[in-house]
C-alpha positions as a Markdown table, in Angstrom:
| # | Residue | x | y | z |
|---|---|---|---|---|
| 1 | Unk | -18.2 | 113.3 | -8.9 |
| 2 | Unk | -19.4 | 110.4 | -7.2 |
| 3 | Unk | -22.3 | 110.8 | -4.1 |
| 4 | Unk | -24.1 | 108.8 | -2.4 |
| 5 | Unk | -27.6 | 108.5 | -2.5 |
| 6 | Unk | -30.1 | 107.2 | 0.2 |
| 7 | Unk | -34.0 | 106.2 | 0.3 |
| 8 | Unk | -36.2 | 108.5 | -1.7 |
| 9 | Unk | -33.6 | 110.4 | -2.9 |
| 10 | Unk | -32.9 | 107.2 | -5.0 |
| 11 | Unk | -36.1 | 107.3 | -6.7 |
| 12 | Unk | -35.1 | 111.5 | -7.7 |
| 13 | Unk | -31.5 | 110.3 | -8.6 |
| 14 | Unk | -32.3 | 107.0 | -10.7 |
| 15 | Unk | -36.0 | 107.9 | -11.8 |
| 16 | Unk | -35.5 | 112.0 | -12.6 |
| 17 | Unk | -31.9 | 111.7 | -13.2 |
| 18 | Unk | -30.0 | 109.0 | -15.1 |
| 19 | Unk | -33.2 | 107.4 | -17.0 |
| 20 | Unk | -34.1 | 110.4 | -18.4 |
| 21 | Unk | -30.4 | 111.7 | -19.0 |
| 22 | Unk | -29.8 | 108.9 | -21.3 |
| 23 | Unk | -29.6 | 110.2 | -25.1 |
| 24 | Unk | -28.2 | 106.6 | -26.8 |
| 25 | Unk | -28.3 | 103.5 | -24.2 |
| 26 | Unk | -29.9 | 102.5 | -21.1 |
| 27 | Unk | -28.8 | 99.1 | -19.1 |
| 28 | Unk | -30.7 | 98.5 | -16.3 |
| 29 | Unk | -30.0 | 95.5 | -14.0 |
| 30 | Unk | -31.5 | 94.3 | -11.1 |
| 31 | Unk | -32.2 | 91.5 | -9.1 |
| 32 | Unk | -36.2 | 91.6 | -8.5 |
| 33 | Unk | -38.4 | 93.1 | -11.8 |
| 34 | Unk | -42.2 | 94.4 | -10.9 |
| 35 | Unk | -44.5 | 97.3 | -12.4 |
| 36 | Unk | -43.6 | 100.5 | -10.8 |
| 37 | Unk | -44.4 | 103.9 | -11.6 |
| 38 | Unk | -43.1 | 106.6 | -11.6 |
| 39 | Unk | -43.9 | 110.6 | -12.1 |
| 40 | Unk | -44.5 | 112.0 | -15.1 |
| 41 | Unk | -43.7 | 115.7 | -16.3 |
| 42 | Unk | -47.6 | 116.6 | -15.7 |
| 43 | Unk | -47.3 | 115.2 | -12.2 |
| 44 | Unk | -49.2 | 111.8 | -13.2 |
| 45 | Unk | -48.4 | 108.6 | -12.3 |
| 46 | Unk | -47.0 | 106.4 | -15.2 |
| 47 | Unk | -45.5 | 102.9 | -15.6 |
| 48 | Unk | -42.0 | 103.0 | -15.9 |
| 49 | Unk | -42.6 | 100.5 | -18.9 |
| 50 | Unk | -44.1 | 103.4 | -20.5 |
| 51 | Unk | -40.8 | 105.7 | -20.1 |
| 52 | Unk | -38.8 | 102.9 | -21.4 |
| 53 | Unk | -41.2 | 102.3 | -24.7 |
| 54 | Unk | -40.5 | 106.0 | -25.0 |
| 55 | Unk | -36.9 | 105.9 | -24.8 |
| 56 | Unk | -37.1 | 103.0 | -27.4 |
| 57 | Unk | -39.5 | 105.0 | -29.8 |
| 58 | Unk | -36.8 | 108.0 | -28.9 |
| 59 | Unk | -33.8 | 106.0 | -30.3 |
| 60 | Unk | -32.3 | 104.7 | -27.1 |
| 61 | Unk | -31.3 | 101.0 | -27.1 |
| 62 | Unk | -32.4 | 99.8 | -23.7 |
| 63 | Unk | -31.0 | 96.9 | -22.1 |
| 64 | Unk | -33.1 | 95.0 | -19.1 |
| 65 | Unk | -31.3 | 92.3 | -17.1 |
| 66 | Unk | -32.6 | 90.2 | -14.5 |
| 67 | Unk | -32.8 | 87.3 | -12.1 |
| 68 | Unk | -36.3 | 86.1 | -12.0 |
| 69 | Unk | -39.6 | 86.1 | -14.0 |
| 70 | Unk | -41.5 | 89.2 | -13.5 |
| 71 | Unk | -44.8 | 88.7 | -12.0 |
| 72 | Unk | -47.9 | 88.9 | -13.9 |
| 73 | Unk | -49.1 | 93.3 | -13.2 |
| 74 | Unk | -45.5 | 93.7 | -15.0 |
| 75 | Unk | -46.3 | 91.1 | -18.3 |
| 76 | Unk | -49.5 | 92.8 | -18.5 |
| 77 | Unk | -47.7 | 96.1 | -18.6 |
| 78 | Unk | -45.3 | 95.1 | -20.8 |
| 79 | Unk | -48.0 | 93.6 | -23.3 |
| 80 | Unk | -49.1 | 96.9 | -24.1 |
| 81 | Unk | -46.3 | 98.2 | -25.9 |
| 82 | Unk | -45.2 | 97.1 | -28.7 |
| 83 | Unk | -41.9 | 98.7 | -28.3 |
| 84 | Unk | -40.8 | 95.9 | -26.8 |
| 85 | Unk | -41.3 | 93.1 | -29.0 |
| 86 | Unk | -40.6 | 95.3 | -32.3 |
| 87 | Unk | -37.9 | 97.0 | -31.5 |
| 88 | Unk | -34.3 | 95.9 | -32.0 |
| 89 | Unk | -33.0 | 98.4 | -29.7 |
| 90 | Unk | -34.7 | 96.4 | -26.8 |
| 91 | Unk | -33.0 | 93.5 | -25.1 |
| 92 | Unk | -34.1 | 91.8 | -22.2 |
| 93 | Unk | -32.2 | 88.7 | -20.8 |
| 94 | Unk | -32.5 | 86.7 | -17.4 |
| 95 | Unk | -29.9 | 85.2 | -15.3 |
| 96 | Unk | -30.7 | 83.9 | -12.4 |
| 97 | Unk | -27.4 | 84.7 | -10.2 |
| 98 | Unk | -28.1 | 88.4 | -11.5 |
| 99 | Unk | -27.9 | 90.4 | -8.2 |
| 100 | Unk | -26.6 | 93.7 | -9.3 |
| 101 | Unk | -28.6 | 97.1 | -9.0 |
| 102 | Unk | -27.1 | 98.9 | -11.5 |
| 103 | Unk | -28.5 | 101.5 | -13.9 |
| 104 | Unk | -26.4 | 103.6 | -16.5 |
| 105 | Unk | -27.0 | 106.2 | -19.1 |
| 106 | Unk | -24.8 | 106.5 | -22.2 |
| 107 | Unk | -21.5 | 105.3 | -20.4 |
| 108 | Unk | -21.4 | 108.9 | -18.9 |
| 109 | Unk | -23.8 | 108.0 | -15.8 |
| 110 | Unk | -24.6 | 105.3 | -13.5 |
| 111 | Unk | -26.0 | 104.4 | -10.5 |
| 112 | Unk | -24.8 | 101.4 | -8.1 |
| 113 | Unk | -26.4 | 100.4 | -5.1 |
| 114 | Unk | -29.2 | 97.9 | -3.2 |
| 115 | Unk | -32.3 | 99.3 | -5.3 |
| 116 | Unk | -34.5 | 96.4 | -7.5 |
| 117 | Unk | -36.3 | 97.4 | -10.1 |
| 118 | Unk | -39.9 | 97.5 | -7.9 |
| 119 | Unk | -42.1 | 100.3 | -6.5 |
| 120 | Unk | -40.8 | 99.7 | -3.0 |
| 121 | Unk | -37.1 | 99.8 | -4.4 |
| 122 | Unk | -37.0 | 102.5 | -7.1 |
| 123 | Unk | -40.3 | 103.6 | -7.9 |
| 124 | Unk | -43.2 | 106.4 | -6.7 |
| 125 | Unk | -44.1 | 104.7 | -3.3 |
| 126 | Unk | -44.7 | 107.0 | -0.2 |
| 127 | Unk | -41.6 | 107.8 | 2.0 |
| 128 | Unk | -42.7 | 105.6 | 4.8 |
| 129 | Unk | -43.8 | 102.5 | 2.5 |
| 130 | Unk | -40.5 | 101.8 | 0.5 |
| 131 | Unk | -37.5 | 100.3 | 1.4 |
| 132 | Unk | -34.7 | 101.6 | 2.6 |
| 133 | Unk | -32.0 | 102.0 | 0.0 |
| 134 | Unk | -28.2 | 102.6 | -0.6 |
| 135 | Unk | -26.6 | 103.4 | -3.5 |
| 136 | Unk | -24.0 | 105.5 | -5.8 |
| 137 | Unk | -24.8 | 108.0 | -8.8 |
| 138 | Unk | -21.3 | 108.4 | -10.7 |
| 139 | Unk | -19.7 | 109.8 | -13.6 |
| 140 | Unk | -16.4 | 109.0 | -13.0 |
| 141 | Unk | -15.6 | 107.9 | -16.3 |
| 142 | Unk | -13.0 | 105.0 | -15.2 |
| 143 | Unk | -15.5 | 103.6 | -13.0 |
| 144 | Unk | -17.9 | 103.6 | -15.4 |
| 145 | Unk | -15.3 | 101.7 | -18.0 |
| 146 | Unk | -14.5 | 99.3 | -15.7 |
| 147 | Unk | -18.2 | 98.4 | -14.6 |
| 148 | Unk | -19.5 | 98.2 | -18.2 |
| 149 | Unk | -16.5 | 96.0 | -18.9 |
| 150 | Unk | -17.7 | 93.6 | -16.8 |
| 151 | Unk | -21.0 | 93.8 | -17.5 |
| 152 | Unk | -20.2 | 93.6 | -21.5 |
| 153 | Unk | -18.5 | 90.0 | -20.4 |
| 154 | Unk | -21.9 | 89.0 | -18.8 |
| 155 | Unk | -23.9 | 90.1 | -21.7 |
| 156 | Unk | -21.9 | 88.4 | -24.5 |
| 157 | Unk | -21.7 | 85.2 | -22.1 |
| 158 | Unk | -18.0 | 84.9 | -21.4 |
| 159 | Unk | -19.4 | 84.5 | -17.6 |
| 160 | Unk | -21.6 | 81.3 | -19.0 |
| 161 | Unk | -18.5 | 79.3 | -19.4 |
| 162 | Unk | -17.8 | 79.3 | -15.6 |
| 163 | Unk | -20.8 | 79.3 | -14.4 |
| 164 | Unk | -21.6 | 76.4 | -11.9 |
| 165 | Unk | -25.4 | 77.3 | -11.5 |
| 166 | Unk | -26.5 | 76.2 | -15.4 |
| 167 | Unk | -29.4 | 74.3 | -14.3 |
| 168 | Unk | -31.1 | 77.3 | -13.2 |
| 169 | Unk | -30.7 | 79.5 | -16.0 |
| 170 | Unk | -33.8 | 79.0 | -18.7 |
| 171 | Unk | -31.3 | 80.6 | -21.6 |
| 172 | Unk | -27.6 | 80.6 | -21.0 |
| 173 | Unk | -26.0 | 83.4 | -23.6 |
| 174 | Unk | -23.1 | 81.0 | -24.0 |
């Protein structure tokens, strides 16, 4: 089943959905990186680096891709766990022509759409501060093959070879 998903209900779909579905992996991508929080299961108001050090201290390999430095709320945020530096089921890479908003749980659950990784994009903001968003939740397990296809290319660098934008990018994978 594939539906669409629009505004806030992005934040339930992505946030309260998918993230938390995922037993094995998570890949997030997206564009724009900040802190953003999100709500917790006693109704408080977390960083969403704290559900992902959770997820990596639960067994799930987490994969973070995106286009530009984070600012510097989210290093601070990141800084305080440890997860992330320890772990070697945490990967984080940048790519500068990395404009997907894609997040997917376990091959089995994804989401697509115009959402960055920020508090006005996918996280906790109120309804009449945040963006306004567009975007797919799918398990349709062909769509899900093909996307993580492609996005297995980009991760092991076969798009480096092409890429005409080298200059930009602080770490090319290939």
């Amino acid at each position: 089943m594939t539906r669409l998903v629009l505004n806030h209900d992005t934040y339930e779909a992505v946030l309260r959905e998918v993230v938390p579905g995922a037993r094995r992996f998570l890949w997030i991508l997206t564009a724009d990186i900040k802190d953003l929080f999100v709500e917790s299961e006693g109704g408080r108001f977390v960083p969403f680096l704290e559900v992902l050090a959770g997820k990596l201290r639960d067994g799930v390999e987490v994969r973070l891709i995106h286009a530009k430095e984070p600012g510097p709320r989210f290093r601070e945020e990141f800084d305080r766990f440890p997860e992330f530096l320890q772990s070697d089921a945490f990967d984080r890479l940048l790519c500068p022509r990395m404009h997907m908003k894609c997040v997917i749980a376990d091959g089995r659950l994804a989401y697509v759409g115009s959402a960055n990784l920020t508090g006005a994009g996918l996280g906790a903001k109120s309804e009449h501060r945040r963006n306004f968003e567009a975007g797919m939740v799918t398990d349709d397990p062909v769509m899900i093959r093909d996307l993580m296809a492609f996005l297995d290319d980009f991760y092991t660098g076969a798009l480096c070879a092409s890429c005409q934008r080298k200059e930009l990018c602080p770490n090319p994978l290939a």
